[in-house]
ROBAVEX-228276 format. One record per residue (C-alpha): x, y, z; residue number from 1. Coordinates in Angstrom, 3 decimals, padded with zeros to 6 digits. Layout:
<pts>
+----------+----------+----------+------+
|       xx |       yy |       zz | resi |
+----------+----------+----------+------+
|        X |        Y |        Z |  NUM |
...
+----------+----------+----------+------+
</pts>
This chain:
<pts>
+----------+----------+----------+------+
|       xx |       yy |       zz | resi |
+----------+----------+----------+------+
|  058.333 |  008.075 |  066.367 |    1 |
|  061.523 |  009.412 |  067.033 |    2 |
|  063.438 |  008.271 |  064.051 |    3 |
|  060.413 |  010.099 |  062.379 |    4 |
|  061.199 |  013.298 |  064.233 |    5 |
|  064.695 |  012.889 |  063.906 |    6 |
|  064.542 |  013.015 |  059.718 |    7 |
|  061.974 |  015.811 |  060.042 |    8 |
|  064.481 |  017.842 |  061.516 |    9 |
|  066.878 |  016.452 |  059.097 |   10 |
|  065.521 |  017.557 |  056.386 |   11 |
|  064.454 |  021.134 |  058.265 |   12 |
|  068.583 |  021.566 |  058.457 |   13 |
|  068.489 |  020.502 |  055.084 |   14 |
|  066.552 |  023.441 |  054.289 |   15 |
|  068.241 |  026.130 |  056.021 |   16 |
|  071.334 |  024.940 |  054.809 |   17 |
|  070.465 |  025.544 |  051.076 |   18 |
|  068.319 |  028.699 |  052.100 |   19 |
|  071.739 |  030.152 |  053.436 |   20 |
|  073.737 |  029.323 |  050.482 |   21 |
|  071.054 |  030.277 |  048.354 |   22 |
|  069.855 |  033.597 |  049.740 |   23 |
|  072.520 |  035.961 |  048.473 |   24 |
|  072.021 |  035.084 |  045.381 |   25 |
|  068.453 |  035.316 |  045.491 |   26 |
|  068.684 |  038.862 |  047.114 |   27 |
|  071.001 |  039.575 |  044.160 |   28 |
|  069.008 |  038.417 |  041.367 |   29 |
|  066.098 |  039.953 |  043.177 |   30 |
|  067.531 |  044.206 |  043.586 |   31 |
|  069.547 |  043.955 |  040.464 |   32 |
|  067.087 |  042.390 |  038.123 |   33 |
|  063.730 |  042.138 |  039.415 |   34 |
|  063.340 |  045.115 |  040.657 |   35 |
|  064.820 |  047.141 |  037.679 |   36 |
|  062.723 |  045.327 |  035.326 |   37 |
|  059.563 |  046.083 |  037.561 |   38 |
|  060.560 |  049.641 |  037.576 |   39 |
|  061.202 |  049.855 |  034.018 |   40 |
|  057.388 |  048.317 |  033.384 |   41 |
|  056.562 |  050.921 |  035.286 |   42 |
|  057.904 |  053.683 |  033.561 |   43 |
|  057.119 |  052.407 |  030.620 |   44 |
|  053.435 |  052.664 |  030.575 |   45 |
|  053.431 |  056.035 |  031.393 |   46 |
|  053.660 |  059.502 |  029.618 |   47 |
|  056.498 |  062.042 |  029.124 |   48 |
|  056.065 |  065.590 |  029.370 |   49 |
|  057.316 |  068.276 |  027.185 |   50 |
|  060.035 |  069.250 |  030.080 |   51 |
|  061.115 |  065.274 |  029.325 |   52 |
|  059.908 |  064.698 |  032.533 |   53 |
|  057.832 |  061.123 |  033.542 |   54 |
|  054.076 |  061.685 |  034.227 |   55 |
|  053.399 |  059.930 |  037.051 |   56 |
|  049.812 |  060.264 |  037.942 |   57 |
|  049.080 |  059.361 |  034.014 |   58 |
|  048.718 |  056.054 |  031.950 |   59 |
|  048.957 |  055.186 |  028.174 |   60 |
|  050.617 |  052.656 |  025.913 |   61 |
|  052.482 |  055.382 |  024.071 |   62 |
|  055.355 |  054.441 |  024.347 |   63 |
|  054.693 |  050.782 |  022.896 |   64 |
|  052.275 |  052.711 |  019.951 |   65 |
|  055.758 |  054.522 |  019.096 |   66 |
|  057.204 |  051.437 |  018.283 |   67 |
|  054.962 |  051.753 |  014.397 |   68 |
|  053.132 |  054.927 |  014.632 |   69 |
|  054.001 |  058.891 |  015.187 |   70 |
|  051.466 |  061.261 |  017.082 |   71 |
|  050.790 |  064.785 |  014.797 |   72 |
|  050.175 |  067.675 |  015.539 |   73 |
|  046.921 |  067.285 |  015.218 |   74 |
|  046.809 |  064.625 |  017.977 |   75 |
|  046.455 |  061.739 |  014.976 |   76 |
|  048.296 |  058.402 |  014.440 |   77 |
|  050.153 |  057.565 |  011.140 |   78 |
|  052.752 |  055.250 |  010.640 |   79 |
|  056.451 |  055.153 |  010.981 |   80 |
|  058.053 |  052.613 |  011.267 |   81 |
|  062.051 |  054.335 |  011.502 |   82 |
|  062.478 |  052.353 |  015.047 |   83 |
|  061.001 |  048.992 |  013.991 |   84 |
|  063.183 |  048.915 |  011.140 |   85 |
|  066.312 |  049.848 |  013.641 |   86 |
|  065.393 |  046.930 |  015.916 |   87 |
|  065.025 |  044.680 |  012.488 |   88 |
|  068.560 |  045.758 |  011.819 |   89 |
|  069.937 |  045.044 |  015.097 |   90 |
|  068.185 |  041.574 |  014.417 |   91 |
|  069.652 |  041.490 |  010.893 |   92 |
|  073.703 |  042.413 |  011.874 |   93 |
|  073.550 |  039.950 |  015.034 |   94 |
|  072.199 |  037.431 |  012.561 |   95 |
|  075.124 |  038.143 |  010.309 |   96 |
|  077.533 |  038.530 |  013.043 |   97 |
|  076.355 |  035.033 |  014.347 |   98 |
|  077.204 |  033.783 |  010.424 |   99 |
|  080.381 |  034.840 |  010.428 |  100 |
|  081.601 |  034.018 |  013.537 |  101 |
|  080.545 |  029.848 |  012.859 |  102 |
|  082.228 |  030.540 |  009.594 |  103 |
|  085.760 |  031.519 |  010.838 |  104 |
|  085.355 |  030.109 |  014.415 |  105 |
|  084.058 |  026.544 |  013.213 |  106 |
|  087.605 |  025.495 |  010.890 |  107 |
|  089.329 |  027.302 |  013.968 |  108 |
|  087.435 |  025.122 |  016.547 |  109 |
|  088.302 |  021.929 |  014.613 |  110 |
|  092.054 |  022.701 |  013.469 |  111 |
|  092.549 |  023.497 |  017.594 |  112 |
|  090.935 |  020.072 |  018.505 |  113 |
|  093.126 |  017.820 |  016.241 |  114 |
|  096.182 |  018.982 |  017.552 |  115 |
|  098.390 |  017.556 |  020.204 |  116 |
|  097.855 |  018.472 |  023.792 |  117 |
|  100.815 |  020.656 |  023.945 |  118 |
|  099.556 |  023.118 |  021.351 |  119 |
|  095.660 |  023.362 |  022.083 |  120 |
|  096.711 |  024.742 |  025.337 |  121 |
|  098.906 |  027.227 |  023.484 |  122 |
|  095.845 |  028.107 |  020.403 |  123 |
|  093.385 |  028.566 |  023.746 |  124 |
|  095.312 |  030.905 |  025.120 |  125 |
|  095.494 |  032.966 |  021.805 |  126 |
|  092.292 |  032.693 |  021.278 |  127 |
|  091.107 |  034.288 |  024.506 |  128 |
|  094.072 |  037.258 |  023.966 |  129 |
|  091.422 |  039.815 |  022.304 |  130 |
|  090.038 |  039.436 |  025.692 |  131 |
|  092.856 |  040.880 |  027.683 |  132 |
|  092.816 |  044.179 |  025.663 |  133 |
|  089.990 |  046.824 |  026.105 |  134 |
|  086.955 |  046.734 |  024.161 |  135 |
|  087.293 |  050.588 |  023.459 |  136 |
|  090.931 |  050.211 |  022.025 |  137 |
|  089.881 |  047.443 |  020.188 |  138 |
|  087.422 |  049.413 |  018.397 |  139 |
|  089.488 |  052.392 |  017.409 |  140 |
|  092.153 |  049.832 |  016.366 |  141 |
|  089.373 |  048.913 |  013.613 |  142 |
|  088.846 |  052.536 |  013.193 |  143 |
|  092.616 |  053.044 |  012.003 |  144 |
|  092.627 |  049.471 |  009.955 |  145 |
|  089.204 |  050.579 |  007.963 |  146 |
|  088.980 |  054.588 |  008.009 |  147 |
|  089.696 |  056.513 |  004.600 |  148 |
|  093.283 |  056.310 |  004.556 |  149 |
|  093.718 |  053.613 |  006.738 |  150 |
|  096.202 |  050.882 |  006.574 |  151 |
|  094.026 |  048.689 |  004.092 |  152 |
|  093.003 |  051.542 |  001.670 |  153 |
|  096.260 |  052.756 |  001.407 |  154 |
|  097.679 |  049.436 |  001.264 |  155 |
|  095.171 |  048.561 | -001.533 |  156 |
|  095.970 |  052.019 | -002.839 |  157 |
|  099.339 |  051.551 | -002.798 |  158 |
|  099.337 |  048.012 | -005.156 |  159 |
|  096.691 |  049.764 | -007.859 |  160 |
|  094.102 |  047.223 | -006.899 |  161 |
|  091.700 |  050.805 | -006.370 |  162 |
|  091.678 |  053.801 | -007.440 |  163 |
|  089.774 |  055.590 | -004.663 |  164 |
|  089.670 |  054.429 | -000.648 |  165 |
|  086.264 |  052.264 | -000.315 |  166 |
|  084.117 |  052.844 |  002.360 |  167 |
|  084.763 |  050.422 |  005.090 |  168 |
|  083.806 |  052.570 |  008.272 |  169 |
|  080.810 |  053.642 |  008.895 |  170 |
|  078.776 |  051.495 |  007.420 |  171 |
|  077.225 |  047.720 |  008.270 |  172 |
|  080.406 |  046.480 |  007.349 |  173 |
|  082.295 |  047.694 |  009.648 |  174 |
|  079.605 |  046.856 |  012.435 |  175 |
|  079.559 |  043.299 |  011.568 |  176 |
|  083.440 |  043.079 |  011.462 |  177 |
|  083.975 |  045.017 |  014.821 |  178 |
|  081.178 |  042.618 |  016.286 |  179 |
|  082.515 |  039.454 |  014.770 |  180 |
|  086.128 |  040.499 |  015.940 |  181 |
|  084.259 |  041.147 |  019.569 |  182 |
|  082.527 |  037.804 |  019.718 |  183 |
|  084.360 |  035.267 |  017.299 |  184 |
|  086.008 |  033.367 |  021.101 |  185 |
|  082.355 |  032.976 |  022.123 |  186 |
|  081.755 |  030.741 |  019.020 |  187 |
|  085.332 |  028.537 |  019.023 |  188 |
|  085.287 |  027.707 |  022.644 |  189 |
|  081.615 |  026.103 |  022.530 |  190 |
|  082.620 |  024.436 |  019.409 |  191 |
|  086.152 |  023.156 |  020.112 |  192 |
|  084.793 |  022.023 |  023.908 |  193 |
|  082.565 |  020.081 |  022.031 |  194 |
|  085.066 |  018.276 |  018.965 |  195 |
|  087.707 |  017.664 |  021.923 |  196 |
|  085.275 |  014.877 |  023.267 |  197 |
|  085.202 |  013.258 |  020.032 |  198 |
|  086.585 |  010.208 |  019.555 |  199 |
|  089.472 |  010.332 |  016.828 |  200 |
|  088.597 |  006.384 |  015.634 |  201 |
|  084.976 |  007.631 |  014.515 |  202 |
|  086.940 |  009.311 |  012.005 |  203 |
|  089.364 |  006.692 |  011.302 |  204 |
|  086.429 |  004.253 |  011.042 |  205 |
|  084.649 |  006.416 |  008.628 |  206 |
|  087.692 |  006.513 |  006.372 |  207 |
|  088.234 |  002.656 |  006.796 |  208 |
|  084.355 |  002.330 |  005.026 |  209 |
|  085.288 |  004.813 |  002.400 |  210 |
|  083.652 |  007.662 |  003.288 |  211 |
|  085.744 |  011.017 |  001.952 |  212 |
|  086.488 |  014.309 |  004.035 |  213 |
|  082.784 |  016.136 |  003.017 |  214 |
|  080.692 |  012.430 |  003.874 |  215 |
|  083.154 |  012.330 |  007.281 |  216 |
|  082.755 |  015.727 |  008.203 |  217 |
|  078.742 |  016.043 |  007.518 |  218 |
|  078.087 |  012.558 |  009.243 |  219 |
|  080.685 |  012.438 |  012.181 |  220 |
|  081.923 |  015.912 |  012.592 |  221 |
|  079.045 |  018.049 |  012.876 |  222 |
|  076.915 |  016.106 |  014.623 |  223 |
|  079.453 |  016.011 |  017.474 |  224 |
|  080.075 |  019.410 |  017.340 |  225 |
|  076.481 |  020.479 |  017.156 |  226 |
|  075.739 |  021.492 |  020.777 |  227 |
|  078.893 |  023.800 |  020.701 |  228 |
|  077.306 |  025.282 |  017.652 |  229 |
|  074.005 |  026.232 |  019.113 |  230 |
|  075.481 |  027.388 |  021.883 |  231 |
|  078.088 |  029.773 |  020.328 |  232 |
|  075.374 |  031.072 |  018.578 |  233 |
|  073.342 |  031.832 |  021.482 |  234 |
|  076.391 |  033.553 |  023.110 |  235 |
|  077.027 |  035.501 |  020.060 |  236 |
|  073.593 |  036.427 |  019.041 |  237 |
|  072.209 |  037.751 |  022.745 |  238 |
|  075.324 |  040.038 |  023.221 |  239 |
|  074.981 |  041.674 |  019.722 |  240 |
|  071.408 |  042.448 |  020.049 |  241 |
|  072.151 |  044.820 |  022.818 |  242 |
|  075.826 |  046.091 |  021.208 |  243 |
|  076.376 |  050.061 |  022.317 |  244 |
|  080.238 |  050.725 |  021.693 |  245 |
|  080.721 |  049.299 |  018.293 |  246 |
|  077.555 |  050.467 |  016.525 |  247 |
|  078.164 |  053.973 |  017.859 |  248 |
|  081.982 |  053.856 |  016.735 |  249 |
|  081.955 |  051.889 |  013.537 |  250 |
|  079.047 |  052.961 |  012.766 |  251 |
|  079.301 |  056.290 |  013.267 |  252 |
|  075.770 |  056.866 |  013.955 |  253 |
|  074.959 |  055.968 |  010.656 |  254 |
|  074.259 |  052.396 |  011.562 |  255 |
|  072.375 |  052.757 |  015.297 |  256 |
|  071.273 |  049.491 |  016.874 |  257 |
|  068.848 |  049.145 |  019.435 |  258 |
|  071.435 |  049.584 |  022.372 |  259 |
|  072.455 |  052.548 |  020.710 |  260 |
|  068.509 |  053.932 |  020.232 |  261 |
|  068.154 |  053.085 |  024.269 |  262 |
|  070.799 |  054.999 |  024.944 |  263 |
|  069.437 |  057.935 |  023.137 |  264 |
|  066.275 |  057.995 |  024.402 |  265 |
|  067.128 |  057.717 |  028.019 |  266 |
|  069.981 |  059.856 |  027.512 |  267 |
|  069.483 |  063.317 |  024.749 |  268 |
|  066.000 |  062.290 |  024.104 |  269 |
|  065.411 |  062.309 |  027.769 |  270 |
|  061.990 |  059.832 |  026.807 |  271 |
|  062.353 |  057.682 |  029.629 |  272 |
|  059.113 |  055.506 |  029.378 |  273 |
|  060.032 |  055.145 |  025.516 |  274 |
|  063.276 |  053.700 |  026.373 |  275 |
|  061.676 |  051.247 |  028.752 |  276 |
|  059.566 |  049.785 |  026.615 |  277 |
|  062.548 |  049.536 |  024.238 |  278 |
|  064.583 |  047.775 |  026.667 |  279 |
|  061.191 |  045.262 |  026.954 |  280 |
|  061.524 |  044.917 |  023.367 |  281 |
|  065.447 |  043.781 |  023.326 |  282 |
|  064.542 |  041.532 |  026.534 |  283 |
|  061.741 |  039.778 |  024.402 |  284 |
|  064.049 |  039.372 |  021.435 |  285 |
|  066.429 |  037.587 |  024.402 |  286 |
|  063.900 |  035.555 |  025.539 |  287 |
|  062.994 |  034.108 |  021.794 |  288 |
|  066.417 |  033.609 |  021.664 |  289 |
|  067.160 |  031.285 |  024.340 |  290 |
|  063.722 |  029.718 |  023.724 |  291 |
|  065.155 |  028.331 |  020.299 |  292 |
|  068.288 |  027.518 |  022.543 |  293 |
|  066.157 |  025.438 |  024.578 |  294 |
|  064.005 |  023.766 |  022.016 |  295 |
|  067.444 |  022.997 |  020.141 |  296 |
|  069.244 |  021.601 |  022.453 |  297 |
|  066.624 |  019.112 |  024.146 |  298 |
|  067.914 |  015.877 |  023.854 |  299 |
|  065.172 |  014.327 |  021.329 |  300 |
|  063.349 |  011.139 |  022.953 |  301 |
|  064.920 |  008.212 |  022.482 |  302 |
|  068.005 |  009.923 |  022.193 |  303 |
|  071.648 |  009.230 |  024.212 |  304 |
+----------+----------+----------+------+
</pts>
């Protein structure tokens, strides 16, 4: 009986002992997420008045309706669909943005993790520099590089190759470059943390039966380096969705994103409850997101 007691109150210390260490973040999680996210559900199914005001005492869904129709004059619905196509381009660039990042950062990722000791420590450290500068200056460096008569138009200028500056700012382009710039150590690190654990006589062996460099790489190489992938992805694609600073630099308000259109509306637009069910939208598109994370990288059965 009292060895019983004894591991009741055992485990009763256990208890406390993980509720202490886990409250604060609990209380955390719980006023700087939870309740913001309740609040904004709030707001968002209610009505703004004409002052831009939230209606309190008042319910409707339409702000979520705005998402694909307008309200006349007349007090009728047609539809519009100018902010579902902005959210489908936020989709679109972040998809692109997640392209080109596994594109440069992949080769980078490998080329760090078949080098000595000595000098992945060294191409780490570069890699994370962008890092150490601010994301503002970073921007308006790209601004100088890509405006009119910036340093590659006039270079390209200068050798004949055009005639006329081309129009690198402003535009997707220079969206998907200042993004991939912003994000590109996001994709190497999960990718060369992954091809550092792989064992350098897989390759050897695969050379030993003949395989060439494409068989080698396809069969050896990117199966190791697989869980990096999907997660550099994932840590690329999330942030992007929700990009504010370079869509509303680069893109000059020519090329507005959804962080950029919830900006707006709870900012000049003063539409609060529209804006919250905006940010709902972006959170879903988050959540799909990390559900393909999950669903990609659970170990299949019979797996190792």
């Amino acid at each position: 009986m009292a060895v019983t007691e004894n591991s009741v109150g055992q485990r009763r210390a256990a208890w406390r002992a993980r509720a202490i260490l886990i409250g604060p973040a609990a209380l955390a999680i719980g006023v700087f997420m939870v309740v913001p996210l309740l609040l904004m559900a709030w707001i968002s199914i209610h009505e703004r008045d004409f002052s831009g005001s939230v209606v309190w005492d008042s319910y409707s869904p339409e702000a979520y309706l705005r998402f694909i129709f307008e309200r006349n004059l007349d007090d009728s619905l047609s539809w519009n669909f100018d902010y579902l196509s902005i959210i489908l381009r936020s989709v679109w660039l972040s998809a692109i943005t997640t392209a080109l990042s596994l594109l440069v950062g992949f080769p980078t990722a490998l080329f760090m993790a078949t080098r000595s000791e000595k000098w992945r420590a060294i191409l780490v450290f570069l890699v994370t520099i962008p890092f150490w500068t601010n994301l503002l200056v970073r921007n308006y460096a790209w601004i100088l590089l890509l405006r009119d008569h910036g340093t590659i138009n006039s270079f390209l200028l200068w050798t004949g190759i055009i005639g006329e500056p081309l129009p690198l700012l402003h535009n997707g382009f220079a969206v998907s470059v200042g993004l991939t710039y912003s994000f590109l150590p996001f994709m190497v690190l999960p990718i060369y943390a992954s091809l550092e654990k792989l064992d350098p006589r897989l390759i050897e062996a695969s050379f030993d039966l003949y395989a060439n460099r494409v068989r080698t790489l396809w069969h050896i190489v990117l199966p190791a380096a697989k869980p990096g992938i999907i997660a550099g992805s994932i840590l690329v694609f999330v942030p992007c969705l929700g990009s504010y600073v370079t869509p509303e630099l680069l893109g000059g308000g020519k090329t507005m994103m959804i962080g950029n259109l919830i900006g707006l509306q709870f900012g000049a637009a003063r539409n609060w409850p529209f804006g919250a069910a905006l940010g709902f939208a972006l959170l879903s598109l988050v959540l799909i997101a990390m559900t393909i994370y999950a669903l990609k990288a659970r170990p299949k059965a019979g797996s190792q």
